[in-house]
DOGULUM-668072 format. One record per residue (C-alpha): residue number from 1; residue in one letter; x, y, z. Coordinates in nm, 2 decimals, always signed. Layout:
<pts>
+-----+------+--------+--------+--------+
! seq ! type !      u !      v !      w !
+-----+------+--------+--------+--------+
! NUM !    A !      X !      Y !      Z !
...
+-----+------+--------+--------+--------+
</pts>
This chain:
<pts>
+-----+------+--------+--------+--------+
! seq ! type !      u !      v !      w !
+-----+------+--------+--------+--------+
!   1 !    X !  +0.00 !  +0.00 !  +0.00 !
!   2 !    X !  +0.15 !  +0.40 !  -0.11 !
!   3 !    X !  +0.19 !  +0.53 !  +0.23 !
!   4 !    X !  -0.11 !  +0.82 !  +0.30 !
!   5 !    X !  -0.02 !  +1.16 !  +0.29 !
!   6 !    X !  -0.15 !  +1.53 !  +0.35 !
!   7 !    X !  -0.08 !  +1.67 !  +0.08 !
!   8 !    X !  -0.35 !  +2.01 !  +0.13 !
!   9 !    X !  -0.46 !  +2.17 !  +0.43 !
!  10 !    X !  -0.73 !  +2.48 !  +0.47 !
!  11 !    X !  -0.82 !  +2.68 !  +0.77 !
!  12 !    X !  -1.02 !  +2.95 !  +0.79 !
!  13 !    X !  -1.04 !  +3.17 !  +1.18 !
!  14 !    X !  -1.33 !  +3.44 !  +1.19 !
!  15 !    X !  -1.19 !  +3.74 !  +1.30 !
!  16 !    X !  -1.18 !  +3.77 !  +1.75 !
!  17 !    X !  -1.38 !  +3.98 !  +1.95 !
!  18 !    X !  -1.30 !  +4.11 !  +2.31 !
!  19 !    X !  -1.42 !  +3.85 !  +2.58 !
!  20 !    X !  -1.62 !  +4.15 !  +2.79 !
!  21 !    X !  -1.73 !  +4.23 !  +2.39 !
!  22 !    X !  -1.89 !  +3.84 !  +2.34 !
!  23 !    X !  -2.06 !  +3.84 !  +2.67 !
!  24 !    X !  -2.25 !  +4.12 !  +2.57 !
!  25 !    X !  -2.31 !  +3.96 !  +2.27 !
!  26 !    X !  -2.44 !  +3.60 !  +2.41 !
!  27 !    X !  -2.70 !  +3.78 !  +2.70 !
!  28 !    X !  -2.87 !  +3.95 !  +2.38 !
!  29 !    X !  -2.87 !  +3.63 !  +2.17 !
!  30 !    X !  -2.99 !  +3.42 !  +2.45 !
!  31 !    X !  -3.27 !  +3.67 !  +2.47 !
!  32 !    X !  -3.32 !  +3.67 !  +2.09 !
!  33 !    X !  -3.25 !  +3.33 !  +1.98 !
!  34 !    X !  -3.56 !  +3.13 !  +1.87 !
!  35 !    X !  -3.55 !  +2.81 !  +1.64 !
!  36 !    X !  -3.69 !  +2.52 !  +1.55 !
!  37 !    X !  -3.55 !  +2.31 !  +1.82 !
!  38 !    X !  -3.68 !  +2.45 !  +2.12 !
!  39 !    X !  -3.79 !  +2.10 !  +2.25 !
!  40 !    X !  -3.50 !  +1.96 !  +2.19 !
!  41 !    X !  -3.30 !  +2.19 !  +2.39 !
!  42 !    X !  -3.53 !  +2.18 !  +2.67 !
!  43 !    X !  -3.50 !  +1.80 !  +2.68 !
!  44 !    X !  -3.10 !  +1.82 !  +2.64 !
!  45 !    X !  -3.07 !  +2.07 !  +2.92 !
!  46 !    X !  -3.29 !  +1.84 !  +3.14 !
!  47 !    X !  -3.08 !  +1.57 !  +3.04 !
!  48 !    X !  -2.74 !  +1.72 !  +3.15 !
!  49 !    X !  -2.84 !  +1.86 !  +3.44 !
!  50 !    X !  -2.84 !  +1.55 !  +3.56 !
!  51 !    X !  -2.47 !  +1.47 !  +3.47 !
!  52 !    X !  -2.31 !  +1.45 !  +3.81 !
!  53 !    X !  -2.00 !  +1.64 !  +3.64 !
!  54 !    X !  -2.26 !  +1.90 !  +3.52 !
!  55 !    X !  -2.40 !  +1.93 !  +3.93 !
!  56 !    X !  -2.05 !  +1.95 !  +4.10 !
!  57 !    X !  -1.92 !  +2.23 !  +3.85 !
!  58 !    X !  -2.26 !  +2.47 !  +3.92 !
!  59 !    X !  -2.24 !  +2.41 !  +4.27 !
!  60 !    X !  -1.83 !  +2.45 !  +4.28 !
!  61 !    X !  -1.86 !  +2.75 !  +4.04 !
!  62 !    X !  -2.22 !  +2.90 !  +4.04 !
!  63 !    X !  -2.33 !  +3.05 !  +3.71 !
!  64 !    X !  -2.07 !  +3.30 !  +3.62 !
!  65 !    X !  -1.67 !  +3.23 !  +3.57 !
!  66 !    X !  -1.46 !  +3.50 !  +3.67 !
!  67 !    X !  -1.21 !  +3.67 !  +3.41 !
!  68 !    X !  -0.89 !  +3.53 !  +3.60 !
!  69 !    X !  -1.02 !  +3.12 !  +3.55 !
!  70 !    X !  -0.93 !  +3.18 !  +3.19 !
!  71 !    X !  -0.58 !  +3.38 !  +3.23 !
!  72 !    X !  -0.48 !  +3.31 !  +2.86 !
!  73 !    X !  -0.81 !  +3.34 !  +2.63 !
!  74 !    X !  -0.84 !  +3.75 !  +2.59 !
!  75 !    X !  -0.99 !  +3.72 !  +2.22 !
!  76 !    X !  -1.26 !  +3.48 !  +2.11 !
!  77 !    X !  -1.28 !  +3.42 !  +1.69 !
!  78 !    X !  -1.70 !  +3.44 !  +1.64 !
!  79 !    X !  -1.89 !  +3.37 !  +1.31 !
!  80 !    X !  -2.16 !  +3.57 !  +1.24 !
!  81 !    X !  -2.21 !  +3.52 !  +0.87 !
!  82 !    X !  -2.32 !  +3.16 !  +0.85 !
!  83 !    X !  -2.41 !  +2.87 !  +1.03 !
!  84 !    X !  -2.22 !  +2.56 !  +1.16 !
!  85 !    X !  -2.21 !  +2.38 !  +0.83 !
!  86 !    X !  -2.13 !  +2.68 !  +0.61 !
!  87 !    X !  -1.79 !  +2.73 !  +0.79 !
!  88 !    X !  -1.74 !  +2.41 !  +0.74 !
!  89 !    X !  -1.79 !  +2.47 !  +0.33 !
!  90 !    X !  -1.57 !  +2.76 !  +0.38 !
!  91 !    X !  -1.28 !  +2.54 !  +0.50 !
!  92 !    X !  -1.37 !  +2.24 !  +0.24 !
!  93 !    X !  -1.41 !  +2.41 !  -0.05 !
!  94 !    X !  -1.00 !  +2.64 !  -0.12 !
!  95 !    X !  -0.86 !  +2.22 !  -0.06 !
!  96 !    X !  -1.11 !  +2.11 !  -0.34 !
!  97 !    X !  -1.09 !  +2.39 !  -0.58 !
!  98 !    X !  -0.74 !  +2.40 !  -0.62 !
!  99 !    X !  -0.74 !  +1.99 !  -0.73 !
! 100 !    X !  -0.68 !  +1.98 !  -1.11 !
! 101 !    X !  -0.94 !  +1.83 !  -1.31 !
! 102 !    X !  -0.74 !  +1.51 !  -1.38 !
! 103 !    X !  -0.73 !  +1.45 !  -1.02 !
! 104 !    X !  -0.92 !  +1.16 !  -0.87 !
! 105 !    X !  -1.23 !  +1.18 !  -0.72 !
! 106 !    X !  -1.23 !  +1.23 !  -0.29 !
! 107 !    X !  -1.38 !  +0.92 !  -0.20 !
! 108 !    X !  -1.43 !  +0.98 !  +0.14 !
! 109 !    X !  -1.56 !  +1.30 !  +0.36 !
! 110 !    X !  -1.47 !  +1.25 !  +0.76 !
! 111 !    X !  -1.64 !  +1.57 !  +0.94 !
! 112 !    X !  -1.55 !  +1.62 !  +1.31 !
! 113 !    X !  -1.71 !  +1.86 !  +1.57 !
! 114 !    X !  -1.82 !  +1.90 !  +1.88 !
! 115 !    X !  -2.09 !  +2.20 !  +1.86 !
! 116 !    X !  -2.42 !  +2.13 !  +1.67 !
! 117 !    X !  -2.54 !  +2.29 !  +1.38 !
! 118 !    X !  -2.80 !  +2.58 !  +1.42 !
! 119 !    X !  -3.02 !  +2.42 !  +1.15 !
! 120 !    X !  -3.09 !  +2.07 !  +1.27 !
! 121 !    X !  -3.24 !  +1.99 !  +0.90 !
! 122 !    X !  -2.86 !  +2.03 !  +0.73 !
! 123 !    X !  -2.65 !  +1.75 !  +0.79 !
! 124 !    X !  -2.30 !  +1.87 !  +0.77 !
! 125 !    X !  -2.14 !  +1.61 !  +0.63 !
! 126 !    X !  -2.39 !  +1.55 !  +0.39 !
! 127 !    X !  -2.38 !  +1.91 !  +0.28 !
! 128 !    X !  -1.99 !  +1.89 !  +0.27 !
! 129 !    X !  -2.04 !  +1.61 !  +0.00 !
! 130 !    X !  -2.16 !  +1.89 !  -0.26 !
! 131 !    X !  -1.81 !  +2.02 !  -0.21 !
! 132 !    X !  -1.64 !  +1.75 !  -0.25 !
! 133 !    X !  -1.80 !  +1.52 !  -0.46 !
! 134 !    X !  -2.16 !  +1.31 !  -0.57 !
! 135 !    X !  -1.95 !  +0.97 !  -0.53 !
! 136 !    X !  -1.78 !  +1.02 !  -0.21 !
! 137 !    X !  -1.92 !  +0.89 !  +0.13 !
! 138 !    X !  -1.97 !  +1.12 !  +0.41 !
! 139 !    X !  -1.98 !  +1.03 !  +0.77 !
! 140 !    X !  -1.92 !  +1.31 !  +1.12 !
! 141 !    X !  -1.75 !  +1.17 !  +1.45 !
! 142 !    X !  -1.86 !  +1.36 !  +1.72 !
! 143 !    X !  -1.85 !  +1.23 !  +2.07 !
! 144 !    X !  -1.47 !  +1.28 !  +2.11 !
! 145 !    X !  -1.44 !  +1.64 !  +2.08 !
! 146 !    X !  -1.09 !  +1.76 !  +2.01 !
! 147 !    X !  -0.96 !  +1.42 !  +1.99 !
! 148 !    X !  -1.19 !  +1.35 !  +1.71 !
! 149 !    X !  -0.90 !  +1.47 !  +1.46 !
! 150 !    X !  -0.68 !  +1.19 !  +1.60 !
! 151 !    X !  -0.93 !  +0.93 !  +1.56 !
! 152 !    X !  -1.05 !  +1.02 !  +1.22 !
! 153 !    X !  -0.65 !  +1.04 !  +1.10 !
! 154 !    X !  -0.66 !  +0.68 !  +1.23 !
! 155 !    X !  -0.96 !  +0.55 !  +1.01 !
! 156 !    X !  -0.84 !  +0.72 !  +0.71 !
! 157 !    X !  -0.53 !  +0.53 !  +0.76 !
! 158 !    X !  -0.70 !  +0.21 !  +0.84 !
! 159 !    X !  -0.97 !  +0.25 !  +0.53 !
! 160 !    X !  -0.67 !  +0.33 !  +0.28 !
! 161 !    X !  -0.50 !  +0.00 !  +0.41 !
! 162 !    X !  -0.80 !  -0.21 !  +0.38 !
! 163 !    X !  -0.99 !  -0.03 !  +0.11 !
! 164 !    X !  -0.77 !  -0.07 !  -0.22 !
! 165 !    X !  -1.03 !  +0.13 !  -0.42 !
! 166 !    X !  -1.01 !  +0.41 !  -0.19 !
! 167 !    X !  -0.76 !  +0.66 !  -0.28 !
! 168 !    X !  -0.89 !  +1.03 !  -0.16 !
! 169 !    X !  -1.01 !  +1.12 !  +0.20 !
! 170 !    X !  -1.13 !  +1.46 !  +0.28 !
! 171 !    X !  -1.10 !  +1.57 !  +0.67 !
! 172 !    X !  -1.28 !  +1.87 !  +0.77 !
! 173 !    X !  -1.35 !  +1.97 !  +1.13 !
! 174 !    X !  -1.52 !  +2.29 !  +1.21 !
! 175 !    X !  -1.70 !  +2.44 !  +1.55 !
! 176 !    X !  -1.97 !  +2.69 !  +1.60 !
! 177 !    X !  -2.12 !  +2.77 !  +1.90 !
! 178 !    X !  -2.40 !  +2.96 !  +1.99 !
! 179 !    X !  -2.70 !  +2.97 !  +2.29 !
! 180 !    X !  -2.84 !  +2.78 !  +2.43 !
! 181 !    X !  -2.49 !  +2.58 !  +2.41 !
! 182 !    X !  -2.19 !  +2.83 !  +2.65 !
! 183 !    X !  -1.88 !  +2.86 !  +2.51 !
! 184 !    X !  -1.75 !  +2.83 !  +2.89 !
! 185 !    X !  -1.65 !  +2.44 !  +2.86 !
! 186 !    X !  -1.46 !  +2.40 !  +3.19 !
! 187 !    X !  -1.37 !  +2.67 !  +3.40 !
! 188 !    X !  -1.04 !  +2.71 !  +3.20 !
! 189 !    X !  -1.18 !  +2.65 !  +2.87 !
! 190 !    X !  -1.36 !  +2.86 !  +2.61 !
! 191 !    X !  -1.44 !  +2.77 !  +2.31 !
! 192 !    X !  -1.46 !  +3.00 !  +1.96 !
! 193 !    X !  -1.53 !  +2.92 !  +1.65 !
! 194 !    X !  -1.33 !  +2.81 !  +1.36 !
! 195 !    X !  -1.29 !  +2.53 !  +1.07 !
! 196 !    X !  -0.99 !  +2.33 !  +0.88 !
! 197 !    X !  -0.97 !  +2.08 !  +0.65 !
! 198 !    X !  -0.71 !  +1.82 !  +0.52 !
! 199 !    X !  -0.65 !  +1.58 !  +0.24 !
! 200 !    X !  -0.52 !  +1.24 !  +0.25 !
! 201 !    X !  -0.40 !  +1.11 !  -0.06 !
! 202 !    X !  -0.19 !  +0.78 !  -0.16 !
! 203 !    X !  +0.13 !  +0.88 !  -0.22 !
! 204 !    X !  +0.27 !  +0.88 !  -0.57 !
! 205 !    X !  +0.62 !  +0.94 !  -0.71 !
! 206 !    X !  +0.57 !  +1.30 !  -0.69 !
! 207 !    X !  +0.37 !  +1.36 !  -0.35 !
! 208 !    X !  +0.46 !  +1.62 !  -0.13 !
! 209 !    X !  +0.32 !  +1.64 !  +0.22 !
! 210 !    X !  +0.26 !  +1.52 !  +0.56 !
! 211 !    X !  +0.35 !  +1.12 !  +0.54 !
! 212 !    X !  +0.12 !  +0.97 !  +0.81 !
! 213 !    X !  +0.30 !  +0.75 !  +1.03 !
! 214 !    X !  +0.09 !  +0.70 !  +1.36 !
! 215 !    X !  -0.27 !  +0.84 !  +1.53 !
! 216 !    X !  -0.43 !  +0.69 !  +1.79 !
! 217 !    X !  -0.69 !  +0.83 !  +2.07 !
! 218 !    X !  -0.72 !  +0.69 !  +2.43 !
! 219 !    X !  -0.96 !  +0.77 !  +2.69 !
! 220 !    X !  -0.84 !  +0.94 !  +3.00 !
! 221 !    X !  -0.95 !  +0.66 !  +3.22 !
! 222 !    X !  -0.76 !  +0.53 !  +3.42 !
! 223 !    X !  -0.57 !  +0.84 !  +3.52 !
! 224 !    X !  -0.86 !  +1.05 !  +3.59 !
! 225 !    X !  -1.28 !  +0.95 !  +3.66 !
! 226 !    X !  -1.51 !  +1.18 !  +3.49 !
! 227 !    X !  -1.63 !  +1.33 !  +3.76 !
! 228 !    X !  -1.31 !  +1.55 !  +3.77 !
! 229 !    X !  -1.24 !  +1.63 !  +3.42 !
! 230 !    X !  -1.41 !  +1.98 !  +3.51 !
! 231 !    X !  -1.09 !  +2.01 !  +3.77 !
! 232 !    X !  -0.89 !  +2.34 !  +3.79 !
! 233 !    X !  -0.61 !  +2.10 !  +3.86 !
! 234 !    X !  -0.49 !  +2.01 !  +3.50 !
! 235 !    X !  -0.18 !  +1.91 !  +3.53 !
! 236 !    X !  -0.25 !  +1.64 !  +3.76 !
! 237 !    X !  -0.53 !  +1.46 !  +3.51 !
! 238 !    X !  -0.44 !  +1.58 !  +3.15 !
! 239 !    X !  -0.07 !  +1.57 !  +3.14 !
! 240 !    X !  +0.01 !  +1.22 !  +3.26 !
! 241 !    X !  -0.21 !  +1.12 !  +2.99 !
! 242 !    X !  -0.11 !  +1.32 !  +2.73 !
! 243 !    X !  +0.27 !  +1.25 !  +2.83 !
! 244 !    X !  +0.22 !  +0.86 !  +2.80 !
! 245 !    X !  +0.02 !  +0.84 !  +2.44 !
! 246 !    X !  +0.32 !  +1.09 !  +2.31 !
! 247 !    X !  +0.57 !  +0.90 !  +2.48 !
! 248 !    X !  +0.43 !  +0.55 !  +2.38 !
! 249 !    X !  +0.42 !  +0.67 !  +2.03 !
! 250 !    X !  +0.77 !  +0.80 !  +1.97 !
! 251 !    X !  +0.93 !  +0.49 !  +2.19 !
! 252 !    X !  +0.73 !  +0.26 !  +1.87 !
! 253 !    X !  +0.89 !  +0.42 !  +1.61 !
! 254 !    X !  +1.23 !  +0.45 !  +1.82 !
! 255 !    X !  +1.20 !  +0.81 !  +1.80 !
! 256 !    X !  +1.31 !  +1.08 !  +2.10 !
! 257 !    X !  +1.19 !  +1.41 !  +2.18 !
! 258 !    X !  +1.52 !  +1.56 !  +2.03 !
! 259 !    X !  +1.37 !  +1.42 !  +1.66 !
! 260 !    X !  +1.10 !  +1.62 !  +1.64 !
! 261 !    X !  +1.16 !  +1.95 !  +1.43 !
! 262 !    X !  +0.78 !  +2.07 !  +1.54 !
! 263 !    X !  +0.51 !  +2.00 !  +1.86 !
! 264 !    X !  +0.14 !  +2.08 !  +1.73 !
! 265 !    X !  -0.03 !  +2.14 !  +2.04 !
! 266 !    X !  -0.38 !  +2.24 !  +2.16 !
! 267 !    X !  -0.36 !  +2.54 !  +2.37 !
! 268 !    X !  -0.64 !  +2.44 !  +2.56 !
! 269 !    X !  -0.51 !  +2.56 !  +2.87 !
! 270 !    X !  -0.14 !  +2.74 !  +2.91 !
! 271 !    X !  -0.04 !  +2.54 !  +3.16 !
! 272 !    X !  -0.11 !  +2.22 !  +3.05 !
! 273 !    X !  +0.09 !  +2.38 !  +2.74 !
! 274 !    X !  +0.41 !  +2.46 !  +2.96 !
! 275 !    X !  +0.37 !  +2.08 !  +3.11 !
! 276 !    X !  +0.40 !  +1.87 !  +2.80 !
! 277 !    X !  +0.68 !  +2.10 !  +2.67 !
! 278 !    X !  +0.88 !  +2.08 !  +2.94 !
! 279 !    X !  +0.86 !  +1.72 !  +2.94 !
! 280 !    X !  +0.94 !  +1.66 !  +2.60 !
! 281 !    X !  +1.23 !  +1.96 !  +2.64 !
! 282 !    X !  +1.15 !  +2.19 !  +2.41 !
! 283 !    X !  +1.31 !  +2.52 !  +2.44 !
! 284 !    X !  +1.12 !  +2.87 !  +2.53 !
! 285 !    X !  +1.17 !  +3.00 !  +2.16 !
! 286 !    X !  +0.99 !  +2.65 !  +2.01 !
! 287 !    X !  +0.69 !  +2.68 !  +2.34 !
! 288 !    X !  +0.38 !  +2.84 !  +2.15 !
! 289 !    X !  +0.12 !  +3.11 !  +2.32 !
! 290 !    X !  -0.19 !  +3.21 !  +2.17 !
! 291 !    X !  -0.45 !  +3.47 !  +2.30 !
! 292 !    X !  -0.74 !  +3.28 !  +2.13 !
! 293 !    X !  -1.04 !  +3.09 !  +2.29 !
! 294 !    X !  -0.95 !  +2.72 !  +2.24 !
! 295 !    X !  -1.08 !  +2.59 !  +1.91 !
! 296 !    X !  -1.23 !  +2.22 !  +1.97 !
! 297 !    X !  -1.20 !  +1.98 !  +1.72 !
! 298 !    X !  -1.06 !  +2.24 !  +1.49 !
! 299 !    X !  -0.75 !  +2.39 !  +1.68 !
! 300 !    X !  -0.50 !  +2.11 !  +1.56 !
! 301 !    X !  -0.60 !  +2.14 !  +1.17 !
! 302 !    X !  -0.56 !  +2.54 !  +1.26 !
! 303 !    X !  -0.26 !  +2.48 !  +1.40 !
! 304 !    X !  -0.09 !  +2.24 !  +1.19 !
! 305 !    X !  -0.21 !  +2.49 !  +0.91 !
! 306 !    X !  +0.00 !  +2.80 !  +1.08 !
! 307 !    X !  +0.27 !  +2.59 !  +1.16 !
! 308 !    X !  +0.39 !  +2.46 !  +0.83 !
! 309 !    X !  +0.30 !  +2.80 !  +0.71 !
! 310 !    X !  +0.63 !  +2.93 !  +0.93 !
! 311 !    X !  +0.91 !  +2.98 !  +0.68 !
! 312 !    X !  +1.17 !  +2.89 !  +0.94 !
! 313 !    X !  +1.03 !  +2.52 !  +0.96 !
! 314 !    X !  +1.24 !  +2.23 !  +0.83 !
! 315 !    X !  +1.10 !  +2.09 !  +0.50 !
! 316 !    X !  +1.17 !  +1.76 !  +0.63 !
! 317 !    X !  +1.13 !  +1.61 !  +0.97 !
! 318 !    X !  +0.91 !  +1.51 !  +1.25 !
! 319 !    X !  +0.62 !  +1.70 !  +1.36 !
! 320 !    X !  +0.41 !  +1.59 !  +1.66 !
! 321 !    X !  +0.11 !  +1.66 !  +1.77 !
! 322 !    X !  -0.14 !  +1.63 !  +2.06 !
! 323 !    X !  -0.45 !  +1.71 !  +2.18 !
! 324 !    X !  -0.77 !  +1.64 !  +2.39 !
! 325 !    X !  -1.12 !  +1.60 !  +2.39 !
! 326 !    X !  -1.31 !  +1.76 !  +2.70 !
! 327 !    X !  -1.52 !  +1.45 !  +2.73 !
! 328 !    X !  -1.22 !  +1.26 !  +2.86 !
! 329 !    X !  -0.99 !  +1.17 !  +2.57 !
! 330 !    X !  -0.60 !  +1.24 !  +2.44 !
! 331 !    X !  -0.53 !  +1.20 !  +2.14 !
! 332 !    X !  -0.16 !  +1.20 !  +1.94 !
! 333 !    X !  -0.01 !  +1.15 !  +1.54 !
! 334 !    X !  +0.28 !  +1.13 !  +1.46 !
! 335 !    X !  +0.38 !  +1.33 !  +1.11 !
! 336 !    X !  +0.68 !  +1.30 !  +0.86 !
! 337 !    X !  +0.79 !  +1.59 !  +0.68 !
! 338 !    X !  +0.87 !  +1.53 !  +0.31 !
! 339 !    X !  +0.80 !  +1.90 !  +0.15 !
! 340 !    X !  +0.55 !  +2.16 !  +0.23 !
! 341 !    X !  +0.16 !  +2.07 !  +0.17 !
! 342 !    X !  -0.06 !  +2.31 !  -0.04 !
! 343 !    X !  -0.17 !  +2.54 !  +0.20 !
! 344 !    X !  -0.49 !  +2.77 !  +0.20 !
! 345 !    X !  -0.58 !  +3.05 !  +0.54 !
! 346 !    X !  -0.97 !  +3.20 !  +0.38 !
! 347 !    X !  -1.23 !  +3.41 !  +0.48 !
! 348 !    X !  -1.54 !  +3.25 !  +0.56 !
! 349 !    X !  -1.84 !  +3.40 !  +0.37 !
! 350 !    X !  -2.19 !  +3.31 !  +0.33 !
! 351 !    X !  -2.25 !  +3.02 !  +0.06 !
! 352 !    X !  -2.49 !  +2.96 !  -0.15 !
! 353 !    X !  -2.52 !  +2.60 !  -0.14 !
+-----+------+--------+--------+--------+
</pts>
């Protein structure tokens, strides 16, 4: 089998807004906001107020969050111009534009997410399939948040190796949120929105890309229970697990942290940031900060997107990268470097289709 590689990525960040800015914002759409799924909301926050994790964190933290739980989020990127499958489109579309009209059909459309869309009647995936193609198949992994990435790299490897007459997977991951559903996700988390997407092509004699090597996802159990993955204290539940799925993966292919030319992280939290570089020794000039609200199952396309986009990168070598899901999963892949991927940073705008 021709090894799978990235050989495009899109991202596309609406522009931020102040966080005292969006809170103004979300009291006057929680007072405006009518649709179609009223019920539905009413039964979900029934539902989850029920969640024993969901009862501890109001009673711990009441309704409001103050300003210094969330030290490093100062600017949150909001859509306003479309809904959650249109930024998805927006992220799809520059990756299958700029194929030439020889080029194979994609065969495959993987959407991840975490946030739903506002109009329950599109289907997302099914709506990214006019993008990318009448013959492709189109399926969305959800329930794994930011890890979702991980685990749909993993099944495009898996259905390249065991699918012959599959040669073109599209990934695209996007996040929207809006009320009834907070962007506060743990009381060092919020969320903005944003979308990527990535192709995954058989490699030929000319491919130039991201080779895949490794991606796996884990759940958090057994270093932490649920019931305290809304913890202040993330060190002492995210990092252990994050450190061994990183760890694990570079002792397989005999690699050390001294390989790896980059670290694609999710900045999720800063300190959970500063933990996992230190313990795989990066220096301060190669530790990355970002002012943004965390960007879900979207921040490591984003990120993997602005990384290769940095001129000072190697064009070969190791990039790593990690992440988590706020249900209670890390996730980890492990990328080779063998030339720059097309890359595309757009503008969302509203689309037609």
């Amino acid at each position: 089998m021709n090894a799978p590689f990235i050989t495009a990525l899109s991202a596309t960040v609406p522009d931020t807004v102040p966080l005292s800015r969006w809170r103004e914002m979300e009291a006057a759409l929680r007072v405006s906001s009518r649709s179609g799924w009223d019920a539905w909301v009413a039964l979900w926050r029934t539902e989850y107020g029920r969640h024993p994790g969901a009862l501890a964190y109001a009673a711990t933290h009441g309704p409001g969050i103050a300003d210094e739980s969330l030290p490093q989020a100062t600017a949150i990127p909001v859509e306003l111009n479309t809904d959650l499958s249109g930024l998805a489109v927006a992220a799809a579309r520059p990756v299958c534009s700029a194929r030439g009209v020889q080029a194979p059909p994609v065969d495959v459309v993987i959407f991840c997410h975490s946030s739903l869309n506002e109009h329950v009647s599109t289907t997302t995936a099914g709506r990214l399939r006019t993008v990318a193609g009448d013959s492709c198949f189109p399926f969305s992994i959800s329930q794994q948040q930011g890890a979702s990435f991980f685990t749909a790299l993993r099944l495009a490897m898996d259905l390249l190796a065991a699918e012959p007459a599959v040669c073109t997977i599209l990934l695209v991951a996007a996040e929207k949120w809006c009320p009834p559903f907070s962007r506060w996700a743990t009381p060092w988390t919020l969320q903005g929105d944003a979308a990527g997407a990535v192709l995954i092509e058989r490699a030929g004699a000319e491919t130039h890309g991201l080779r895949l090597v490794s991606a796996c996802t884990r759940a958090l159990h057994p270093f932490a229970p649920s019931a305290l993955l809304l913890s202040r204290d993330v060190n002492s539940i995210w990092a252990p697990a994050i450190q061994s799925i990183t760890d694990s993966m570079l002792a397989r292919h005999g690699l050390r942290p001294g390989d790896i030319s980059a670290v694609v992280g999710h900045q999720v939290d800063q300190r959970l940031v500063a933990a996992i570089s230190r313990h795989l020794g990066l220096p301060d000039t190669r530790r990355f900060t970002d002012r943004r609200a965390y960007l879900g199952a979207a921040e490591s396309i984003v990120r993997l997107t602005e990384t290769l986009g940095d001129p000072g990168l190697p064009l070969h070598g190791i990039v790593l990268a990690w992440g988590i899901g706020l249900g209670g999963y890390v996730g980890c892949a492990l990328l080779e470097s063998r030339g720059r991927p097309s890359l595309h940073r757009c503008a969302n705008r509203e689309d037609p289709l």
